[in-house]
N, C-alpha and C positions, 0 to 999 in steps of 0.2 A: 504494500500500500504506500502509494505515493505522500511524501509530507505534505504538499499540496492539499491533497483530501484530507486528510487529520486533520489540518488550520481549519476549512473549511466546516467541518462538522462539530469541530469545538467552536467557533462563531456561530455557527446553528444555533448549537444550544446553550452559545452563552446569552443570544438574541432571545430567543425562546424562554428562558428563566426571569430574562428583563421584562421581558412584557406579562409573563405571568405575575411576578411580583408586583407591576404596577398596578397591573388590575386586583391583586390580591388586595393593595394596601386604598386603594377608593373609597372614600366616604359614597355610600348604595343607602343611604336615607336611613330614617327611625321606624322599625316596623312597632307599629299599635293597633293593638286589639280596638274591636268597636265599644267595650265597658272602658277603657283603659282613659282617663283624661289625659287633656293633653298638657303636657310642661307648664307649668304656672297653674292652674283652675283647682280648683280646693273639688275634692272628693262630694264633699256634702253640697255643693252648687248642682257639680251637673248629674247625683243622684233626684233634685229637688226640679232641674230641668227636663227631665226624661217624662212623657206622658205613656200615662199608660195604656192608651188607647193605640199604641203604635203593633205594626205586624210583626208577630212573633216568627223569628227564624229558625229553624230547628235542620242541624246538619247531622248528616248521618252517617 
């Protein structure tokens, strides 16, 4: 095997490691449940918020 191809497949995969990592280290947002308030809102607000006339979801 030519030294050639070795350079080549270790820049492969040193490229390949680079972009995994970036993508690894991305801020991808806050996942929050639909109970869950958001940042700042007191618990006892948006339980006193919630009507209970709303549709019930049920997963299954």
């Amino acid at each position: 095997v030519s030294p050639v191809v070795i350079v080549l497949v270790l820049l492969t995969l040193a490229g390949a490691a680079y972009l995994l990592f970036r993508y690894q280290c991305q801020n991808k947002g806050a996942y929050r449940t639909t109970g869950e308030p958001a940042p700042g809102e007191e618990l006892e607000q948006v339980a006193a918020e919630a009507s209970p006339e709303d549709k019930k979801e049920y997963f299954i």
